[in-house]
PDBQT receptor file of N, H, CA, C and O in Angstrom, charges set to zero:
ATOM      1  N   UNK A   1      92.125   8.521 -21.056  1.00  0.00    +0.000 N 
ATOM      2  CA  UNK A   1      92.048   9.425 -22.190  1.00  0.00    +0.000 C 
ATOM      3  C   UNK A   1      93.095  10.530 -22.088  1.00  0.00    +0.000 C 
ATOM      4  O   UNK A   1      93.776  10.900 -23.044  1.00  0.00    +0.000 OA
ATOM      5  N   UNK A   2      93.166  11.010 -20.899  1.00  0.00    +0.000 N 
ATOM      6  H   UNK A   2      92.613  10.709 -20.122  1.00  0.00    +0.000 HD
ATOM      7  CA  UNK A   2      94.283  12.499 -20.781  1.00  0.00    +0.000 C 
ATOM      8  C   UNK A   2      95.597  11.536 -20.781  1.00  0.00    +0.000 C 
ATOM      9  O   UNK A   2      96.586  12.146 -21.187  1.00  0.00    +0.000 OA
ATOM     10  N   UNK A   3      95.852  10.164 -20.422  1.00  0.00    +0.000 N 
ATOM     11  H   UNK A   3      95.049   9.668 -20.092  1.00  0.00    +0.000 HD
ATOM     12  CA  UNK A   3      97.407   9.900 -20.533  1.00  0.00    +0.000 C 
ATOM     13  C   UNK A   3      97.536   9.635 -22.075  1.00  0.00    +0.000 C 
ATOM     14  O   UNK A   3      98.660   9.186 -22.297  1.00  0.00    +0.000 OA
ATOM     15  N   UNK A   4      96.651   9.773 -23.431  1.00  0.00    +0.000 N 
ATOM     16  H   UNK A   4      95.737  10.138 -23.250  1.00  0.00    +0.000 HD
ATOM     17  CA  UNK A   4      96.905   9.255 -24.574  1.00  0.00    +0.000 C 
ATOM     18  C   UNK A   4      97.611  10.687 -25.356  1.00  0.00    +0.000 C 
ATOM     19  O   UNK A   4      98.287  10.709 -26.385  1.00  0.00    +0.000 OA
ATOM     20  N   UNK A   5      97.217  11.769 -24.530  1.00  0.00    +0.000 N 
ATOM     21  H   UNK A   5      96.667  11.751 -23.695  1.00  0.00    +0.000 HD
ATOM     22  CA  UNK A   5      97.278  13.341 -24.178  1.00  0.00    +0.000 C 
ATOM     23  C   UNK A   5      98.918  13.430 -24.270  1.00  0.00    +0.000 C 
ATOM     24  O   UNK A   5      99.819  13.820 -25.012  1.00  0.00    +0.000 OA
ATOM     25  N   UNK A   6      98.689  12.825 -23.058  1.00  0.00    +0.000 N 
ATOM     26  H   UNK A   6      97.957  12.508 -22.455  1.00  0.00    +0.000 HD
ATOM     27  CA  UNK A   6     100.306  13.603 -22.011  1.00  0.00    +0.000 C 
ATOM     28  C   UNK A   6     101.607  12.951 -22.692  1.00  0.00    +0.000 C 
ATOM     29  O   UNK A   6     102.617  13.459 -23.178  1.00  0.00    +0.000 OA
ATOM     30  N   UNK A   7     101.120  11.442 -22.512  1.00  0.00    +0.000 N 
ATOM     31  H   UNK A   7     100.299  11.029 -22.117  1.00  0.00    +0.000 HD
ATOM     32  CA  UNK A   7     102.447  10.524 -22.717  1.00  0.00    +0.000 C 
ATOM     33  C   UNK A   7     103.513  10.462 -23.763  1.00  0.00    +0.000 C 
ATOM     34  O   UNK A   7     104.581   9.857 -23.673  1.00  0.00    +0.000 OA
ATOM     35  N   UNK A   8     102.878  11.487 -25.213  1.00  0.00    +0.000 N 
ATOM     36  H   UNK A   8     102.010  11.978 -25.286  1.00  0.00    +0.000 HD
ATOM     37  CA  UNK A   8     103.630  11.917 -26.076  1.00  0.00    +0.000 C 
ATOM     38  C   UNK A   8     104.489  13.191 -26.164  1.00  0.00    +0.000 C 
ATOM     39  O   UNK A   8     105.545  13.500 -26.716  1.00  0.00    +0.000 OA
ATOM     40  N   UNK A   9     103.475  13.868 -25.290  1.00  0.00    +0.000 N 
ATOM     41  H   UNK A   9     102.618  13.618 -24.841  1.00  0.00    +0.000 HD
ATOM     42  CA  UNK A   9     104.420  15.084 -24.744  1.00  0.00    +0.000 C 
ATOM     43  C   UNK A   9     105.194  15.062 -23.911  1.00  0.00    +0.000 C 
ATOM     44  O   UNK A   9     105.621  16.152 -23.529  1.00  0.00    +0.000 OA
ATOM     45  N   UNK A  10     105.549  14.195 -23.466  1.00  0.00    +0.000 N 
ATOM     46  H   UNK A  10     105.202  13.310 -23.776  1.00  0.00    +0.000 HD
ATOM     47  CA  UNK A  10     106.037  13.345 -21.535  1.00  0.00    +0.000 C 
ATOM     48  C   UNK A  10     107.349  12.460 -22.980  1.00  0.00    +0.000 C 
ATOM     49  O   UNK A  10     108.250  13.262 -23.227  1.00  0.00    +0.000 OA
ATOM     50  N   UNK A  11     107.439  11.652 -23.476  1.00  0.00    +0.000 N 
ATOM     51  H   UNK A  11     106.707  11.001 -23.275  1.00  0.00    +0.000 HD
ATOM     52  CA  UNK A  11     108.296  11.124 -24.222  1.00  0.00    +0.000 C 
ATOM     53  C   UNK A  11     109.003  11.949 -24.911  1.00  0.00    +0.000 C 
ATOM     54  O   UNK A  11     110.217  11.757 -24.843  1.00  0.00    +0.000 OA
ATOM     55  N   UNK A  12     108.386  13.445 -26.029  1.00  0.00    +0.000 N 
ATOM     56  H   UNK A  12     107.400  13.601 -26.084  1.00  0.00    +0.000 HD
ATOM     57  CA  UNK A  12     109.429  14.548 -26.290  1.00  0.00    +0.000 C 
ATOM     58  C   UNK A  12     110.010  15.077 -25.276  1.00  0.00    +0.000 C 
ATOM     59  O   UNK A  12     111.237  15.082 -25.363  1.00  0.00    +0.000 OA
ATOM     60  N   UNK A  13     109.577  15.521 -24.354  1.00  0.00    +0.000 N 
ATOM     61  H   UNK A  13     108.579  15.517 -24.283  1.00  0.00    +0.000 HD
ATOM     62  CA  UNK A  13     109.996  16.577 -23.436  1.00  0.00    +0.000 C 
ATOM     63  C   UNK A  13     111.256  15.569 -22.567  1.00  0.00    +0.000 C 
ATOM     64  O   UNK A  13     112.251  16.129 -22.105  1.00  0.00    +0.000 OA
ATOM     65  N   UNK A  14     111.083  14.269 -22.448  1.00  0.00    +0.000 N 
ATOM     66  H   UNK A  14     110.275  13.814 -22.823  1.00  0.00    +0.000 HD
ATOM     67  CA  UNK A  14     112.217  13.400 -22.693  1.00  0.00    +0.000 C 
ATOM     68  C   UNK A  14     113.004  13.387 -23.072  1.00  0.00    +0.000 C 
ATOM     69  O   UNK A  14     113.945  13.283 -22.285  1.00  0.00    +0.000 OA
ATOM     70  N   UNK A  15     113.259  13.456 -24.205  1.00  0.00    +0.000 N 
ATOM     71  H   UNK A  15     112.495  13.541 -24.844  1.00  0.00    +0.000 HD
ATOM     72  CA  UNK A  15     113.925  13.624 -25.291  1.00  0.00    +0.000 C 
ATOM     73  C   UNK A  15     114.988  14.724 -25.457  1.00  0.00    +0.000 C 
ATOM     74  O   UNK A  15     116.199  14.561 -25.309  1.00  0.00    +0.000 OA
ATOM     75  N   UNK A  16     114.569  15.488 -25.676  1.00  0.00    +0.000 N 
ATOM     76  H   UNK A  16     113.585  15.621 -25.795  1.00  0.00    +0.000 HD
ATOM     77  CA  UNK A  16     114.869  17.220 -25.450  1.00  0.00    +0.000 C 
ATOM     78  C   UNK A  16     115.674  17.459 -23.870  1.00  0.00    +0.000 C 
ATOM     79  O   UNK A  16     116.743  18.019 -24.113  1.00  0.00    +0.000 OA
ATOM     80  N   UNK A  17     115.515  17.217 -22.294  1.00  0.00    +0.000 N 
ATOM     81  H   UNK A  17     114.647  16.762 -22.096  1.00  0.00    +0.000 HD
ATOM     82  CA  UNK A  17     115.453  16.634 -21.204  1.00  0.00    +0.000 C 
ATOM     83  C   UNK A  17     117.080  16.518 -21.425  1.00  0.00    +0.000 C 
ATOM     84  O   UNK A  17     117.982  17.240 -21.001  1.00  0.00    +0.000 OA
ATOM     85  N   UNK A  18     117.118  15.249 -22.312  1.00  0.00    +0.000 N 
ATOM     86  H   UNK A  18     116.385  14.663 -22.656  1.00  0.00    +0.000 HD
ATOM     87  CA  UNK A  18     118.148  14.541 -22.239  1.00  0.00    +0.000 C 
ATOM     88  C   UNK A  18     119.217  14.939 -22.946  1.00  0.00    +0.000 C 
ATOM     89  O   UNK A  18     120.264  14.348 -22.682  1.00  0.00    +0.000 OA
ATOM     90  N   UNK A  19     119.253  15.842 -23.837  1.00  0.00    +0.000 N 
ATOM     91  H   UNK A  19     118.403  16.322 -24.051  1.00  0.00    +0.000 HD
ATOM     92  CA  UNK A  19     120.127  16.199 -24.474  1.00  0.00    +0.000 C 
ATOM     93  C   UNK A  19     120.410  17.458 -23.088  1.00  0.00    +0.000 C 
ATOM     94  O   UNK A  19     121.250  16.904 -22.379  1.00  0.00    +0.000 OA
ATOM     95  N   UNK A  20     120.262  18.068 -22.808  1.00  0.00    +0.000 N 
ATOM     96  H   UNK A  20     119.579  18.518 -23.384  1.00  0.00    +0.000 HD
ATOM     97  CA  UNK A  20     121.266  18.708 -21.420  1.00  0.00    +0.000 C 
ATOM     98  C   UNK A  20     121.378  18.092 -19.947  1.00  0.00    +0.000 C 
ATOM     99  O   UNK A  20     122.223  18.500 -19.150  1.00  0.00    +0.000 OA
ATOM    100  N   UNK A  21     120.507  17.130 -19.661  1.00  0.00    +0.000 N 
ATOM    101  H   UNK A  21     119.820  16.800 -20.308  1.00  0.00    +0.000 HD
ATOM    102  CA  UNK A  21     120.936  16.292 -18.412  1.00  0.00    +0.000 C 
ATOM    103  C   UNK A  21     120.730  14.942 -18.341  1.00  0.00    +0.000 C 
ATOM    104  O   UNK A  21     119.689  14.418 -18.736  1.00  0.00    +0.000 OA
ATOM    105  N   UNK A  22     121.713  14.298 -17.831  1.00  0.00    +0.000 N 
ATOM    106  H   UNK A  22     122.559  14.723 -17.510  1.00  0.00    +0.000 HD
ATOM    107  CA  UNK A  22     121.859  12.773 -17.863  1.00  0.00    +0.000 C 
ATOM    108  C   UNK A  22     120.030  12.494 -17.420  1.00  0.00    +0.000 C 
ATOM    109  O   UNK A  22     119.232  13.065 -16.678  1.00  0.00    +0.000 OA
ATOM    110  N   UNK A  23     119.991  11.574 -18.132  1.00  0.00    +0.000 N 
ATOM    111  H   UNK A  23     120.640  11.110 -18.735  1.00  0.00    +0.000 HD
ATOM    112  CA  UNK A  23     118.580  10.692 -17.423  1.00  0.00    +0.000 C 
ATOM    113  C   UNK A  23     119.056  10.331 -16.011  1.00  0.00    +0.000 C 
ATOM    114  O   UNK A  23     118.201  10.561 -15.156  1.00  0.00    +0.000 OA
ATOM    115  N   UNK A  24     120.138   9.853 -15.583  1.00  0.00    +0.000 N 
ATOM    116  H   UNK A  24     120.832   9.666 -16.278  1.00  0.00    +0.000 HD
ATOM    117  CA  UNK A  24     119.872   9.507 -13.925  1.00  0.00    +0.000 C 
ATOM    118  C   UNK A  24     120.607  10.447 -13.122  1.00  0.00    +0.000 C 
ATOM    119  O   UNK A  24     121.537  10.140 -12.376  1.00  0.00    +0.000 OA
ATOM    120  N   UNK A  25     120.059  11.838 -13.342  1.00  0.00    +0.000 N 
ATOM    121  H   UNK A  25     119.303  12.087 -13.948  1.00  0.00    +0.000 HD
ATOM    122  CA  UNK A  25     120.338  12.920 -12.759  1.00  0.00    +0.000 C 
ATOM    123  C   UNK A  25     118.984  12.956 -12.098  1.00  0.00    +0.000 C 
ATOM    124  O   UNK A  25     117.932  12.337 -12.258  1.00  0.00    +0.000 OA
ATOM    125  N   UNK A  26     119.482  14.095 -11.142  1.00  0.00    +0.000 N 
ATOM    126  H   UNK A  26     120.336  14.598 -11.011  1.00  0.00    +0.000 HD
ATOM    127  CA  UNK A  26     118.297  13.626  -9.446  1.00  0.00    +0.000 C 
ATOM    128  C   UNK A  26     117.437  14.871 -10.344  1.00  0.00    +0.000 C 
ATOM    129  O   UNK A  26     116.240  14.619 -10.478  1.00  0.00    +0.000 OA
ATOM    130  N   UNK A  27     117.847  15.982 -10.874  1.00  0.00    +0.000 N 
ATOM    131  H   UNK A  27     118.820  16.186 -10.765  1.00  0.00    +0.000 HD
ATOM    132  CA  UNK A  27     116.853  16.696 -11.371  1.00  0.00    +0.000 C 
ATOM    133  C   UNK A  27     116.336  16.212 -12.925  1.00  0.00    +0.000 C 
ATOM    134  O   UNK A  27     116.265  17.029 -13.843  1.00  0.00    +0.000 OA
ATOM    135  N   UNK A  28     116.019  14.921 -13.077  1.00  0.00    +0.000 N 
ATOM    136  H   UNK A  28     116.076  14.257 -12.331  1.00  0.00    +0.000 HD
ATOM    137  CA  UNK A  28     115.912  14.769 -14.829  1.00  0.00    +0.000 C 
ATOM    138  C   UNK A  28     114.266  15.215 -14.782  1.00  0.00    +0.000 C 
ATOM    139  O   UNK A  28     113.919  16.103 -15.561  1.00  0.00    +0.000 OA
ATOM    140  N   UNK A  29     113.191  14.575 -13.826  1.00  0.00    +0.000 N 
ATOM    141  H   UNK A  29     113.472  13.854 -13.193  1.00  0.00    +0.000 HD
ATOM    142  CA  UNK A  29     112.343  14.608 -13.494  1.00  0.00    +0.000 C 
ATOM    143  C   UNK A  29     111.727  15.891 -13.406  1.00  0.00    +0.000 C 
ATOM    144  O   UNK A  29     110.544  16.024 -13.719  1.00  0.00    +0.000 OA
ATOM    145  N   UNK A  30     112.659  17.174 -12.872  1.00  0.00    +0.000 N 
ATOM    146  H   UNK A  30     113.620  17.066 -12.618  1.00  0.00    +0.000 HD
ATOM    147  CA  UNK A  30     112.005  18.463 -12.912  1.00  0.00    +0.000 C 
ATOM    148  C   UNK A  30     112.776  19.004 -14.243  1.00  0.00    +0.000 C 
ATOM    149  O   UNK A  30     112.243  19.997 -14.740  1.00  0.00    +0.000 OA
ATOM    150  N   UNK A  31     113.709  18.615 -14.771  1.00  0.00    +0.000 N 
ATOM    151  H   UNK A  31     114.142  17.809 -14.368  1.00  0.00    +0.000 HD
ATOM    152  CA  UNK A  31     113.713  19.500 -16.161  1.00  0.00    +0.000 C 
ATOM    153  C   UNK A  31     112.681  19.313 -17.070  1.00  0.00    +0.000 C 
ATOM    154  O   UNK A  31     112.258  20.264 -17.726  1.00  0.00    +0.000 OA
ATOM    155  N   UNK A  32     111.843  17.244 -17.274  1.00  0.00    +0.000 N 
ATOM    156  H   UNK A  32     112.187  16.472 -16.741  1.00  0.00    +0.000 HD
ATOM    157  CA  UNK A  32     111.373  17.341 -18.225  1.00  0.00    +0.000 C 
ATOM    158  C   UNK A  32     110.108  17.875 -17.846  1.00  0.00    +0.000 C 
ATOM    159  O   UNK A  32     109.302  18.085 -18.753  1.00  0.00    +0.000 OA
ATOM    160  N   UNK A  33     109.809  18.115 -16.756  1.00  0.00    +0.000 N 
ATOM    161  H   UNK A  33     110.464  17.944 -16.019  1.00  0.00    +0.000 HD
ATOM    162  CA  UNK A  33     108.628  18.413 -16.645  1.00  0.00    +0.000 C 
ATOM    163  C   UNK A  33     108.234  19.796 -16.849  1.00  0.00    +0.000 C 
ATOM    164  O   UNK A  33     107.045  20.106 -16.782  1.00  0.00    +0.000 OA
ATOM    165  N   UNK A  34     109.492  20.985 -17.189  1.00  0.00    +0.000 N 
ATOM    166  H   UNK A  34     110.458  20.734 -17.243  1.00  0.00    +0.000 HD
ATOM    167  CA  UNK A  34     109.914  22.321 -17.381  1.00  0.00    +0.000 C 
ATOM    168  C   UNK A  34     109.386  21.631 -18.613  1.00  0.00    +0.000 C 
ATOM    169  O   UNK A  34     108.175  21.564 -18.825  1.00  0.00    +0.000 OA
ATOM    170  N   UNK A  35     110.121  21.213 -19.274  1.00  0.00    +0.000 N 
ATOM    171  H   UNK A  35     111.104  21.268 -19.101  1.00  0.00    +0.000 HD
ATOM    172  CA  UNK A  35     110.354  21.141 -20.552  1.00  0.00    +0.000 C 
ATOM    173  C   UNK A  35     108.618  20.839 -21.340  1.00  0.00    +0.000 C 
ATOM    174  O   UNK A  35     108.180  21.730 -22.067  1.00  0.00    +0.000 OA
ATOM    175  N   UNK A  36     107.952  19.836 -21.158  1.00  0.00    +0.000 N 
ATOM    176  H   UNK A  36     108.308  19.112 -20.568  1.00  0.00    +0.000 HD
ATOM    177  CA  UNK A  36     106.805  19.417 -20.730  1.00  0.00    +0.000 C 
ATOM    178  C   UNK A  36     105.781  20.794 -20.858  1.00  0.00    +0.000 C 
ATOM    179  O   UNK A  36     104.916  20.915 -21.725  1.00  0.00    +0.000 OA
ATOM    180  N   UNK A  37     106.074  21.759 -19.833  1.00  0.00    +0.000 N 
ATOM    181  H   UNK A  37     106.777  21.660 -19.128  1.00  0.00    +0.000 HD
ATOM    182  CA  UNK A  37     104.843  22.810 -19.860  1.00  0.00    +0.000 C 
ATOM    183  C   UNK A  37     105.392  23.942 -21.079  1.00  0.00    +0.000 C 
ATOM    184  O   UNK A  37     104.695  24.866 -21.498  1.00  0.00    +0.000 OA
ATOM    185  N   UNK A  38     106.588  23.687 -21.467  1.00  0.00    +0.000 N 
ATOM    186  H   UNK A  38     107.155  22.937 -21.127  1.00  0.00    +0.000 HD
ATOM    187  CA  UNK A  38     107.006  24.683 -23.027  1.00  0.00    +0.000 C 
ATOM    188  C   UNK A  38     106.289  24.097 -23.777  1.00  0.00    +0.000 C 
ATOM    189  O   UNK A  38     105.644  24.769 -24.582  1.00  0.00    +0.000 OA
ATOM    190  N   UNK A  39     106.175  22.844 -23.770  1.00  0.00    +0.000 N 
ATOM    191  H   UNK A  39     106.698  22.298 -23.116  1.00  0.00    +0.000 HD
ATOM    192  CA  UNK A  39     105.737  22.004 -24.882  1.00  0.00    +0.000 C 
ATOM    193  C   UNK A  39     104.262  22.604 -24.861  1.00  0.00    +0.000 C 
ATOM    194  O   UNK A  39     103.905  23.437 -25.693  1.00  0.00    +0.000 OA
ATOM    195  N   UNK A  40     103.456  22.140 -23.884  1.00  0.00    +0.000 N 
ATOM    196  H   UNK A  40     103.746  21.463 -23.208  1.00  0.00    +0.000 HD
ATOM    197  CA  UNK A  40     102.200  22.525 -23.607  1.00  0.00    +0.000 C 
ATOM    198  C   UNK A  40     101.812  24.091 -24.214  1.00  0.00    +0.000 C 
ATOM    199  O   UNK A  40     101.081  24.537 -25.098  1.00  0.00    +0.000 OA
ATOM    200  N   UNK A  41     102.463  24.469 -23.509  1.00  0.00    +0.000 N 
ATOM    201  H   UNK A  41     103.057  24.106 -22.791  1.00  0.00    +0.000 HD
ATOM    202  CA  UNK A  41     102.384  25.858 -24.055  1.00  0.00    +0.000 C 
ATOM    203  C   UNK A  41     102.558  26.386 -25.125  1.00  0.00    +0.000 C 
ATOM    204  O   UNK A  41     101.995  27.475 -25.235  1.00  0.00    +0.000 OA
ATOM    205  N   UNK A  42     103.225  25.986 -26.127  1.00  0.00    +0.000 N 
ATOM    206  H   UNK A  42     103.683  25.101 -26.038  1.00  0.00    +0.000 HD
ATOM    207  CA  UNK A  42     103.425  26.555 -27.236  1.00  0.00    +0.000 C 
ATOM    208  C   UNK A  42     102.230  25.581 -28.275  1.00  0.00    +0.000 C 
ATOM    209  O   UNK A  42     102.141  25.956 -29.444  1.00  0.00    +0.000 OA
ATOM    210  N   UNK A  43     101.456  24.512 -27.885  1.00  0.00    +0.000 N 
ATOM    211  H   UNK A  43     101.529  24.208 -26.936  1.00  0.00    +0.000 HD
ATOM    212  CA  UNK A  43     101.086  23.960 -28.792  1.00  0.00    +0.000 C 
ATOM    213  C   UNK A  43      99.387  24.579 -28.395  1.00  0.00    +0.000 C 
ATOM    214  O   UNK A  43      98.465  24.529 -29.210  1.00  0.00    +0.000 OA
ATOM    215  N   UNK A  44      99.252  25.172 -26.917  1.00  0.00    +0.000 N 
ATOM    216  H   UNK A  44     100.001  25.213 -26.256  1.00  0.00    +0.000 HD
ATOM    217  CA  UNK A  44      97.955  25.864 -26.791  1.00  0.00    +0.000 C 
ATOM    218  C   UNK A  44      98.140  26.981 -27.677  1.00  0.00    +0.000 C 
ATOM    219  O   UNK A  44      97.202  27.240 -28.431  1.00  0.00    +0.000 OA
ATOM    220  N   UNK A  45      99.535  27.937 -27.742  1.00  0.00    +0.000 N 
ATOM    221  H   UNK A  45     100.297  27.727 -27.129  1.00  0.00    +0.000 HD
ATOM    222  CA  UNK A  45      99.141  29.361 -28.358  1.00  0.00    +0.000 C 
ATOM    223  C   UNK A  45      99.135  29.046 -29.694  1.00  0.00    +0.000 C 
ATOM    224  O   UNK A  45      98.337  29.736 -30.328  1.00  0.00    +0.000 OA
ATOM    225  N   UNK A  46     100.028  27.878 -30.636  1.00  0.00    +0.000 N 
ATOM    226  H   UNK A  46     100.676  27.317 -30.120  1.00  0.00    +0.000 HD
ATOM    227  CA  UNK A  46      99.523  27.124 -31.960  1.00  0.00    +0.000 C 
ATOM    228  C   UNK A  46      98.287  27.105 -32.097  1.00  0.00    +0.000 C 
ATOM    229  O   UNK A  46      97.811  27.696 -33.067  1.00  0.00    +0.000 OA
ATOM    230  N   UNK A  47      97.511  26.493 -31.263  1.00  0.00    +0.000 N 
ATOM    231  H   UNK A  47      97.897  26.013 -30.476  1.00  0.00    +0.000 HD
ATOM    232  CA  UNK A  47      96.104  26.362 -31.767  1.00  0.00    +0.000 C 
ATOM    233  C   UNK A  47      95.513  27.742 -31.470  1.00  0.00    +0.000 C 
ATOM    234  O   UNK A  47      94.864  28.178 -32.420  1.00  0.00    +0.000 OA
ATOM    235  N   UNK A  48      95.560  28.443 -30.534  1.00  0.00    +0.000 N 
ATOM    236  H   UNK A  48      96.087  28.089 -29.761  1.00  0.00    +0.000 HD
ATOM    237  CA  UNK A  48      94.404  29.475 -30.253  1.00  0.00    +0.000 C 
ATOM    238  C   UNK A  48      95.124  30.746 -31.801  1.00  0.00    +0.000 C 
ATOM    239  O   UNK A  48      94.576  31.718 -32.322  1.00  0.00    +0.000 OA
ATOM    240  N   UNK A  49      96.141  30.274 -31.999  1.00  0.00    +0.000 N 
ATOM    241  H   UNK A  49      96.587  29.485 -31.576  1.00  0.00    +0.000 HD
ATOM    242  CA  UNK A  49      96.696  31.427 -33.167  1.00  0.00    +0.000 C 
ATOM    243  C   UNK A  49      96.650  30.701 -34.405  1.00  0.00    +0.000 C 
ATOM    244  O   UNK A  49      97.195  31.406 -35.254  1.00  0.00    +0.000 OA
ATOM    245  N   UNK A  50      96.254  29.622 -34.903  1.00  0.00    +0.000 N 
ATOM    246  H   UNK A  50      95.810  29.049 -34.214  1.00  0.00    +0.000 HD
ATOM    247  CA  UNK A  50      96.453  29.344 -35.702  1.00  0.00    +0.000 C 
ATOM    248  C   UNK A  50      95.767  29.585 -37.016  1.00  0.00    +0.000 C 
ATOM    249  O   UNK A  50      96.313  29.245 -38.066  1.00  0.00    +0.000 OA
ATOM    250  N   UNK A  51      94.392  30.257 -36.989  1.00  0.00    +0.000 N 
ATOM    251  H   UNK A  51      93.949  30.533 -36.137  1.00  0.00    +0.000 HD
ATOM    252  CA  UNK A  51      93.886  31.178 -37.702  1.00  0.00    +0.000 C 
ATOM    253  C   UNK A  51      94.368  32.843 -38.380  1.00  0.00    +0.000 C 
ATOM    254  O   UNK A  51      94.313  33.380 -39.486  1.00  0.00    +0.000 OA
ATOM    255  N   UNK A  52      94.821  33.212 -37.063  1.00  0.00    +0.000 N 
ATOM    256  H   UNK A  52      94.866  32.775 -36.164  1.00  0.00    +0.000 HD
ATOM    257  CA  UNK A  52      95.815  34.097 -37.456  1.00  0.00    +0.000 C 
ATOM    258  C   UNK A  52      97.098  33.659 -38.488  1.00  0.00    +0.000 C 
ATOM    259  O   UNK A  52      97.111  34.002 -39.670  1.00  0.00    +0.000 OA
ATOM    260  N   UNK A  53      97.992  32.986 -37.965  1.00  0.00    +0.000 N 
ATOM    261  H   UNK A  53      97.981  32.707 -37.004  1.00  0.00    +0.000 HD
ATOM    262  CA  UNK A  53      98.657  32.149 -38.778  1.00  0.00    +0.000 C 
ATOM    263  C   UNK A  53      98.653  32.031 -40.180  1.00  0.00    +0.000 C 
ATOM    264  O   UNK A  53      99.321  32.658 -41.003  1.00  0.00    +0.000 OA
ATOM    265  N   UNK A  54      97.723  31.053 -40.364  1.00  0.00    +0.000 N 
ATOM    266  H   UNK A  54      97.181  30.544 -39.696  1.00  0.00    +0.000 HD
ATOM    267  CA  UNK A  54      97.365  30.858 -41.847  1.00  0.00    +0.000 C 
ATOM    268  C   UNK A  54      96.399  32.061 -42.550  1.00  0.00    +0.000 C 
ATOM    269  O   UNK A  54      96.248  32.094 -43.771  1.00  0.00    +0.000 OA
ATOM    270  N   UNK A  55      95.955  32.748 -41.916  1.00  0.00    +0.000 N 
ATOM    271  H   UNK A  55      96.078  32.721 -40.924  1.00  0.00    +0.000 HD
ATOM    272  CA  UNK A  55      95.463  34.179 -43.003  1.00  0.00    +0.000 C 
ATOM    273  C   UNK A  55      96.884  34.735 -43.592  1.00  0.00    +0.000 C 
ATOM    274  O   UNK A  55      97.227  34.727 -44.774  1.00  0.00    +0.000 OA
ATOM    275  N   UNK A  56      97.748  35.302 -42.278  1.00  0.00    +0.000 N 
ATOM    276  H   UNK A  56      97.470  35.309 -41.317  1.00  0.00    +0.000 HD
ATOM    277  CA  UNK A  56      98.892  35.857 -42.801  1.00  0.00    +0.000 C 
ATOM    278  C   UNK A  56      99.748  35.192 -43.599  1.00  0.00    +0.000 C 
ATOM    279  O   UNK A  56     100.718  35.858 -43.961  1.00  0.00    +0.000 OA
ATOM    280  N   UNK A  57      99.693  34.189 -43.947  1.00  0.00    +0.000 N 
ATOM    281  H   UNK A  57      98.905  33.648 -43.654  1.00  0.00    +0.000 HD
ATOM    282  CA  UNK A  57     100.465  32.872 -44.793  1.00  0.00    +0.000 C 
ATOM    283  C   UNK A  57     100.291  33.254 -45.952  1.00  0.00    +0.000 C 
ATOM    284  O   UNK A  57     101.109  33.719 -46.745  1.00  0.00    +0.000 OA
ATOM    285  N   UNK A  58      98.550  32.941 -46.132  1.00  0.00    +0.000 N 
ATOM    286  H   UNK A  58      97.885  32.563 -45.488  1.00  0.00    +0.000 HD
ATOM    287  CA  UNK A  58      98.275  33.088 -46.992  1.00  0.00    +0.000 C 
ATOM    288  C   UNK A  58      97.728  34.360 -47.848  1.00  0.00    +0.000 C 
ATOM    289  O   UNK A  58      97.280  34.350 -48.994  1.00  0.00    +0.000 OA
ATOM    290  N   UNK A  59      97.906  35.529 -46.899  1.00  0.00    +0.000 N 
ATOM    291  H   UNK A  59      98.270  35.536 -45.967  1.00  0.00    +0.000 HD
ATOM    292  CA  UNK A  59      97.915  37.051 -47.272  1.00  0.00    +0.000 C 
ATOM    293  C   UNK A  59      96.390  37.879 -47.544  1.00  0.00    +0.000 C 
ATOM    294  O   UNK A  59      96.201  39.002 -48.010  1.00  0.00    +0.000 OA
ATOM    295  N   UNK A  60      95.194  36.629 -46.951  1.00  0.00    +0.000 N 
ATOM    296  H   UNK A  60      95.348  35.716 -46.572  1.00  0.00    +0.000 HD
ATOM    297  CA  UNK A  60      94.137  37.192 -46.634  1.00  0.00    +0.000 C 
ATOM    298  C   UNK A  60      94.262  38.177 -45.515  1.00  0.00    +0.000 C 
ATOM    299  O   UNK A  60      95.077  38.060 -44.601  1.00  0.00    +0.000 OA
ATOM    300  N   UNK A  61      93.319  39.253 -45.655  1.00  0.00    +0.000 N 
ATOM    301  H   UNK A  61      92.657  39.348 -46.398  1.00  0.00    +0.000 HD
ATOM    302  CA  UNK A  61      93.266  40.365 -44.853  1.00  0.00    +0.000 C 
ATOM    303  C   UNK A  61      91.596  40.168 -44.137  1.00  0.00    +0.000 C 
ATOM    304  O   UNK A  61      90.693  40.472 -44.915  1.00  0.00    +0.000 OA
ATOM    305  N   UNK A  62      91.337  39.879 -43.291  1.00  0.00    +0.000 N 
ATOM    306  H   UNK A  62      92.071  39.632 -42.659  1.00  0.00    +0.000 HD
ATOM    307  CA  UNK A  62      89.953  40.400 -42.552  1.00  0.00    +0.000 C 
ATOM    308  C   UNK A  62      89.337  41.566 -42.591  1.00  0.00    +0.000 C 
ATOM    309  O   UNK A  62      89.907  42.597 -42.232  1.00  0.00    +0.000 OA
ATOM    310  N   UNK A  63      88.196  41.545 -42.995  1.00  0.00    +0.000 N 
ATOM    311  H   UNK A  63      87.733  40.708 -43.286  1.00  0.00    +0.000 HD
ATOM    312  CA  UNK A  63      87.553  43.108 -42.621  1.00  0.00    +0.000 C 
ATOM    313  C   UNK A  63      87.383  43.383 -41.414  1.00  0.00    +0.000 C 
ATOM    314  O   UNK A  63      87.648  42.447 -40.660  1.00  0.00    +0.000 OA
ATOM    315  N   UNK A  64      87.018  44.377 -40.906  1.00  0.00    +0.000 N 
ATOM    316  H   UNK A  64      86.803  45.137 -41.519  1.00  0.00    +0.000 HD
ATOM    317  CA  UNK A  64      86.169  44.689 -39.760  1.00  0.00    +0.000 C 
ATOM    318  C   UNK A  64      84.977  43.878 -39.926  1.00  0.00    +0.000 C 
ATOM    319  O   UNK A  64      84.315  43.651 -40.939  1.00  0.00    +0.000 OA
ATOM    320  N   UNK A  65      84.787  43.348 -38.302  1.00  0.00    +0.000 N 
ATOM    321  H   UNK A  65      85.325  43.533 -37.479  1.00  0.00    +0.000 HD
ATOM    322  CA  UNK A  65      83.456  42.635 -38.266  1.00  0.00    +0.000 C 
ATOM    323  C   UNK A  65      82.353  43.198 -37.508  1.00  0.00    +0.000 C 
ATOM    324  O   UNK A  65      81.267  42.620 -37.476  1.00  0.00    +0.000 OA
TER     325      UNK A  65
């Protein structure tokens, strides 16, 4: 279940990887895996913000709760 997770983020971060270092570079392995926890990371603070997000989008204001 967690590789149905990873393996798409593991194939971008590939991707991306490769456009600044050859794939059979001895460090390809630790860039994508740099690359990999940006990914991660920006798609956790997407979700935990993404309420925020779309209020301000859409120009709802919250009250005090």
């Amino acid at each position: 279940m967690l590789n149905w997770l990873l393996r798409p983020i593991m194939i971008v971060a590939a991707a991306i990887a490769a456009w600044f270092v050859a794939r059979d570079a001895v460090n390809f392995t630790l860039i994508e895996t740099v690359v990999a926890l940006f990914l991660v990371t920006g798609l956790v603070a997407a979700a935990a913000l993404w309420e925020t997000f779309s209020d301000w989008r859409s120009g709802r204001k919250k009250g005090p709760r």
